[in-house]
N, C-alpha and C positions, 0 to 999 in steps of 0.2 A: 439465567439463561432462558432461552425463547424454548419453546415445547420442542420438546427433542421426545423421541420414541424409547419404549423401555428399554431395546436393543442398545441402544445410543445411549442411553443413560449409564444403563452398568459400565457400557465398557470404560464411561469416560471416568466412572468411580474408582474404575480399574487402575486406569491411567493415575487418576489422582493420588489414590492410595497407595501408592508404590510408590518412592523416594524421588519422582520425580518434581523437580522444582523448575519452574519455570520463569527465568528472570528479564525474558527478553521479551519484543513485542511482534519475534518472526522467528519460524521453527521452518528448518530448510531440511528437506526430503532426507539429507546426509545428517542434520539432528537427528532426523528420528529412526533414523538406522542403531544413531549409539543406542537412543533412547529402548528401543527393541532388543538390542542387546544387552545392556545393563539392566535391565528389566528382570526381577526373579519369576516374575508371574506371566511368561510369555501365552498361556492362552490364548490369547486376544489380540496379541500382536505377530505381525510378521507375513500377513496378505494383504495382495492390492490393496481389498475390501476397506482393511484397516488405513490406508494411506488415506484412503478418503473419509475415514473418524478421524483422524492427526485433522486433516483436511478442515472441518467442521469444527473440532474443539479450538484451531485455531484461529476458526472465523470467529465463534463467542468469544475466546479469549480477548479479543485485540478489543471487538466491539467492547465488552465489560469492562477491559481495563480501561480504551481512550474514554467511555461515559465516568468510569470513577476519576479520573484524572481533570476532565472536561464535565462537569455536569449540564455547562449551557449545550442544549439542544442545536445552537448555531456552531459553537465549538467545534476548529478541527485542528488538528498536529497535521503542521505542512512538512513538505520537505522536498529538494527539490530534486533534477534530473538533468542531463544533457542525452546528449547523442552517443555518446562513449560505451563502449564495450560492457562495461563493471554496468554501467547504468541501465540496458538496453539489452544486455544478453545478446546482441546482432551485430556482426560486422562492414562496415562500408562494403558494399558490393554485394551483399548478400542480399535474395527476395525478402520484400518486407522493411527493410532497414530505411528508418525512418518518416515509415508509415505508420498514423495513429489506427486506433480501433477503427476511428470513423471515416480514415479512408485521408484523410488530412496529411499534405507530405510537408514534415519540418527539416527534409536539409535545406541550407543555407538559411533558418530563421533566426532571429534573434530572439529572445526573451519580449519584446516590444513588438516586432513584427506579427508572431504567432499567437503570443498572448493563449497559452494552453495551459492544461490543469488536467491530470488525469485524476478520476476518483471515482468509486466504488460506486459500481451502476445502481445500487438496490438503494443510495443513497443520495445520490447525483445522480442524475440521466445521462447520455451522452446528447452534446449538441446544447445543452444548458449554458445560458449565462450566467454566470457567480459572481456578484461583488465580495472579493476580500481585505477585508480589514485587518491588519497585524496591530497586536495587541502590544511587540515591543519596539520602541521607537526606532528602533536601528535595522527595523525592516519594511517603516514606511515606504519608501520607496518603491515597496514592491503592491504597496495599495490599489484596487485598481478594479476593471470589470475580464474577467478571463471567458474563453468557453471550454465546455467540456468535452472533448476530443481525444479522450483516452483513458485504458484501464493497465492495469497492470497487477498481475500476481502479487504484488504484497503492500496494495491498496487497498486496502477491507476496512470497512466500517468509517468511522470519521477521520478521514486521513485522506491529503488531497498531495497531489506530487504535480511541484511545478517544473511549467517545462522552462529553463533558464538560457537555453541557446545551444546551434551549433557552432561545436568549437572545430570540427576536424580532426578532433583527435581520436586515438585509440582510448588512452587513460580520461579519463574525466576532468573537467575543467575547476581551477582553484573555487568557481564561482559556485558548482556544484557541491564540490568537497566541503568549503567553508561555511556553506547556507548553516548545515542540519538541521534541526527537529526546533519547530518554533508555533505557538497557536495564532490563530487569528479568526476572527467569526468570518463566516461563509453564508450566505443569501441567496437565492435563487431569484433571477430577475425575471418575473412576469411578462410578457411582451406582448 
């Protein structure tokens, strides 16, 4: 892990030491309610304070697991997104909804038209061009130069979410669903 403060450190021994196991690569606020309750050793859980050590341990987490997973430094686990509710957390009509970070409006785009990629600012910048290369054949297709126009809550570390189109719907599109979790190296294009 990256220099964490001694505060930071106990608590997170805390966390570890106690039967919690963590098999996923995203801990959702209502995880970590159970986690706080199932917890025999609640000192240290159960404030704001604490949502934002979850917060932090799960930024190292994801970063530590995608570099053991990925150790190429260009290395990232894609995955992708539409417009749809599950995806977006917004619904059609709502302020915001289907505005990127950067201000960029993808209704009515296509996966080709928009050509978007959100991903972890502290890793990607926004407004970057990326070449991505897919590592498995069956996602060629998706090869190409993106820009970076968005972030999102459980984009952390090397983990790039593409944008794949509006579909209009509330539920997410088969193209979305069917994508999942694939690598491919990522490149910042110089200009």
């Amino acid at each position: 892990m990256e220099k964490l403060t001694q505060k930071y450190a106990r608590k997170f021994s805390i966390l570890l030491s106690s039967f919690i196991i963590i098999s996923s690569m995203d801990i959702t606020n209502h995880e970590y309610k159970h986690i706080e309750s199932s917890n025999h050793n609640n000192n240290y859980l159960g404030s704001d304070a604490n949502v934002n050590i979850l917060k932090e341990f799960r930024k190292h987490y994801i970063v530590i697991k995608t570099e053991e997973i990925m150790p190429d430094e260009n290395a990232f686990l894609v995955s992708a997104y539409d417009l749809s509710y599950q995806s977006t957390q917004k619904s059609r009509g709502t302020k915001g909804y289907g505005i990127t970070s950067s201000g960029f409006d993808l209704r009515g785009h296509t996966l080709r038209s928009a050509r978007t990629i959100a991903t972890d600012l502290s890793i990607i910048p926004l407004g970057s061009k990326v070449r991505l290369t897919f590592k498995d054949s069956k996602y060629k297709r998706y090869d190409g130069i993106y820009t970076s126009r968005d972030i999102g809550g459980k984009i952390i570390g090397r983990h790039i979410d593409l944008f794949v189109g509006d579909f209009g719907n509330r539920k997410p599109s088969k193209l979305a669903t069917q994508f999942g979790n694939t690598e491919c190296e990522a490149e910042i294009i110089k200009e």
